[in-house]
C-alpha positions as CSV (number, residue, x, y, z in Angstrom):
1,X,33.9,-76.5,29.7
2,X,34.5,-77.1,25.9
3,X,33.1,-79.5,23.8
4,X,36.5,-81.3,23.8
5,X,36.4,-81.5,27.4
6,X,32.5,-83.1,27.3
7,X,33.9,-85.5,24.8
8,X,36.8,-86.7,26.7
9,X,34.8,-87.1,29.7
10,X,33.9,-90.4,29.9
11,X,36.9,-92.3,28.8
12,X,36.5,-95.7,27.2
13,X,33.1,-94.5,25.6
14,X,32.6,-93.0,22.3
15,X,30.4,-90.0,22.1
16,X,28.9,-88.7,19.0
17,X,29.7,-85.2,17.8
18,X,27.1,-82.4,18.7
19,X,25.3,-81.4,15.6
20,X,23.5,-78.2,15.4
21,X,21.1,-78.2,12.3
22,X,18.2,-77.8,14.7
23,X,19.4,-74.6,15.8
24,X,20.2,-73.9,12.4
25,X,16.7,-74.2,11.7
26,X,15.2,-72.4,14.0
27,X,17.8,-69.4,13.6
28,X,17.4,-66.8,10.9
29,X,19.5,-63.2,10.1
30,X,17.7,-61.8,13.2
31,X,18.0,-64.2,15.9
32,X,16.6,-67.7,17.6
33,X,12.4,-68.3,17.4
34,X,11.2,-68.6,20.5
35,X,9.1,-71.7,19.8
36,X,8.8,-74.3,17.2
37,X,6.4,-77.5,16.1
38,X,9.0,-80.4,15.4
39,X,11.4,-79.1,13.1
40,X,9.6,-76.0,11.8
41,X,10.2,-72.5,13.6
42,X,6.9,-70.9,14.8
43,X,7.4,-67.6,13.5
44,X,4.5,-66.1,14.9
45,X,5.6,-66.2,18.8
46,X,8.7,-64.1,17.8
47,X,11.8,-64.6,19.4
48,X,13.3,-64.9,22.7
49,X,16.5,-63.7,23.9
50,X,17.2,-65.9,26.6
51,X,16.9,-68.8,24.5
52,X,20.1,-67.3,22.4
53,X,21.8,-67.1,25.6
54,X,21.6,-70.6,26.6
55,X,22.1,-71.3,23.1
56,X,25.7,-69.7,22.6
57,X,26.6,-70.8,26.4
């Protein structure tokens, strides 16, 4: 399913773009932090590689 398809799939109702700045903020040259407190990554837990999975599915 694309993101077109999830936006055209309720007709009659608008639905907002995704945005991704969270992921953005919790992503960095090596890959996605595994855990984070609001909006800030918690680099000490590392990261975690099925979280990038479900994050590029």
């Amino acid at each position: 399913m694309t993101v077109r398809a999830v936006m055209t799939a309720r007709p009659g109702r608008a639905v907002p773009a995704p945005t991704f700045a969270h992921l953005v903020r919790l992503t960095d040259d090596t890959g996605l932090f595994e855990h984070a407190r609001h909006a800030t990554a918690r680099r000490e837990h590392g990261y975690c590689t099925d979280d990038v999975a479900g994050a590029w599915w």
